[in-house]
N, C-alpha and C positions, 0 to 999 in steps of 0.2 A: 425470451432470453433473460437470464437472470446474472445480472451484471453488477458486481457486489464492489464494495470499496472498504477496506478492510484497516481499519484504523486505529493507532494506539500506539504509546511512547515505546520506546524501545525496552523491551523486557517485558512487555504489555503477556507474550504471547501471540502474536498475527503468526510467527512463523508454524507453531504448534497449528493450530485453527486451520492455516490455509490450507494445510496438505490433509487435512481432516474434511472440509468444504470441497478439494477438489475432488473428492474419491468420491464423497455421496452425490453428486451433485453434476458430475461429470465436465467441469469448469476447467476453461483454459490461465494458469496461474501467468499473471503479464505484473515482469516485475522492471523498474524500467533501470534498476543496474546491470538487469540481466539483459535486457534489450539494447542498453549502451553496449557490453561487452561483445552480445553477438554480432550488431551489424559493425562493429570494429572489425573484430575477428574475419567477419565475409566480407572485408573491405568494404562496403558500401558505400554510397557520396553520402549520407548522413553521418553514415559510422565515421568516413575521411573527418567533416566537419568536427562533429563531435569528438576524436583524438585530438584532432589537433589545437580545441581548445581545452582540454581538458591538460595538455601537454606543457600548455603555458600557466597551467594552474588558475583557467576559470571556471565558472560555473555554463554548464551544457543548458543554452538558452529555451524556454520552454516551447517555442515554435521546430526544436529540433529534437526533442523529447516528444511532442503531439504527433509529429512526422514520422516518428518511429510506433508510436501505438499505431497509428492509422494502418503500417504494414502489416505492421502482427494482426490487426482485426480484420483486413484485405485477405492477408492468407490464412485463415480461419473460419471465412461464414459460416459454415454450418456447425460452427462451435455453440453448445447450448447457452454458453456464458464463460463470463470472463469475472477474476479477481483482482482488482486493480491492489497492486502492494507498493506503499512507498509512493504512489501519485495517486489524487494533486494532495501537495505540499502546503500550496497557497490559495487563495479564492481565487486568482487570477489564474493559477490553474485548472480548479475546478470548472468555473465558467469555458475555457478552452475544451476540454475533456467536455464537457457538456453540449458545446456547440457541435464538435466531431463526433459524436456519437448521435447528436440529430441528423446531419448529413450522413449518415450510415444508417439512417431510421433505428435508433436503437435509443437507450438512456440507461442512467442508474436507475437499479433498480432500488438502491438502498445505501444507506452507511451504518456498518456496525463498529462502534466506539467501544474496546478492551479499556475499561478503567480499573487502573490500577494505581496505588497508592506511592510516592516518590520513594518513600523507606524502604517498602516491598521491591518497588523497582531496583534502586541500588541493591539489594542485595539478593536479587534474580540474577542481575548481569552479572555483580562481584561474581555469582556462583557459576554462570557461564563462561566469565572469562577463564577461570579455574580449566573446565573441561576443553573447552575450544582452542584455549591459547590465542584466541583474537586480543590484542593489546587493548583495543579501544573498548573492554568489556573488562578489564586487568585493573585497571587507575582508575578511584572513586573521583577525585574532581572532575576527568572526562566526560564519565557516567553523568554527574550532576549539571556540567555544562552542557550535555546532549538531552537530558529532560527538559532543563529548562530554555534551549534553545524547540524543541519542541511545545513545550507550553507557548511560549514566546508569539512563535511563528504558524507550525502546524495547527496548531488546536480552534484558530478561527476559521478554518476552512468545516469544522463541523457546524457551525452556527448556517455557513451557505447551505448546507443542506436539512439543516431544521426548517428553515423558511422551505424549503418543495416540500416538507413533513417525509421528509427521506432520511430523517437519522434514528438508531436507536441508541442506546447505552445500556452495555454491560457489565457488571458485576465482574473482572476478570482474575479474583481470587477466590479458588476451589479447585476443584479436583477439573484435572483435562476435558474430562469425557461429563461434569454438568453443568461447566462452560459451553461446551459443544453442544446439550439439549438446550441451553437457552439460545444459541445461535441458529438453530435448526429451527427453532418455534420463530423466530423473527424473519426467519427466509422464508416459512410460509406464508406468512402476514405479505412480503413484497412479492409474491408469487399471484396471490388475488389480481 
């Protein structure tokens, strides 16, 4: 199983990449704003939980975030792999995500890190916010408080996975498709 963790500041490119990793590769994309919204939407007791802190404007604790991967990889086995986007956030994440996917007999099988440059970034998003109309992709200080809240916070969870020798680093300025051959050459190396 090839169980990928897809990583990089916002504007990096993961969303480009993922849907390029999921077609070759025939991987299940596990996104966990999309897995808040679904088990919302099917009412579930996680989902229940998860609204209704979300309602009072807090943050969806990481034991109800791991409880919602665990279903998706529950109804999934025979999935060849999974894209983890957007989780873990933090090492104390990872470490959780690590522990449940031993109890699943499974693990990462790697972290590929899209690096990109902060100036580049801002002005990927500036250019997305343009076509999308997402606000928070509209307003430069946002942009630059969401980098550097990624620097910040996100970016030590790569270090957790240099210690397993589970991370690489990409180059994530160039052309879509020889981003995607250096991503493709690194997933065979975690395929061994």
């Amino acid at each position: 199983m090839l169980n990928l963790v897809l990583f990089g500041p916002p504007g990096a490119g993961k969303g480009t990449q993922s849907k390029k990793l999921i077609e070759k590769y025939d991987l299940i994309h596990l996104s966990t704003g999309d897995l808040l919204r679904g088990e919302i939407a099917q009412g579930t007791e996680l989902g229940l939980e998860a609204k209704k802190l979300m309602d009072d404007g807090k943050l969806v604790p990481d034991a109800v975030v791991i409880g919602m991967i665990s279903n998706k990889l529950d109804a999934n086995k025979d999935a060849k792999g999974f894209i983890f986007d957007g989780f873990p956030r933090t090492v104390a994440q990872a470490e959780a995500l690590d522990q449940l996917l031993e109890s699943k007999e499974s693990a990462i099988s790697g972290m590929i890190a899209l690096e990109v440059g902060d100036d580049e970034l801002e002005r990927r998003l500036l250019e997305r916010g343009k076509e999308s109309g997402r606000p928070d992709d509209a307003n430069p200080e946002v942009i630059r408080k969401r980098i550097k809240e990624y620097n910040d916070k996100t970016a030590p969870v790569a270090g957790f996975y240099q210690q397993q020798h589970k991370f690489t680093s990409i180059n994530g300025v160039g052309s879509v498709n020889e981003i995607f051959a250096e991503i493709v050459d690194v997933n065979e190396s975690y395929k061994k």
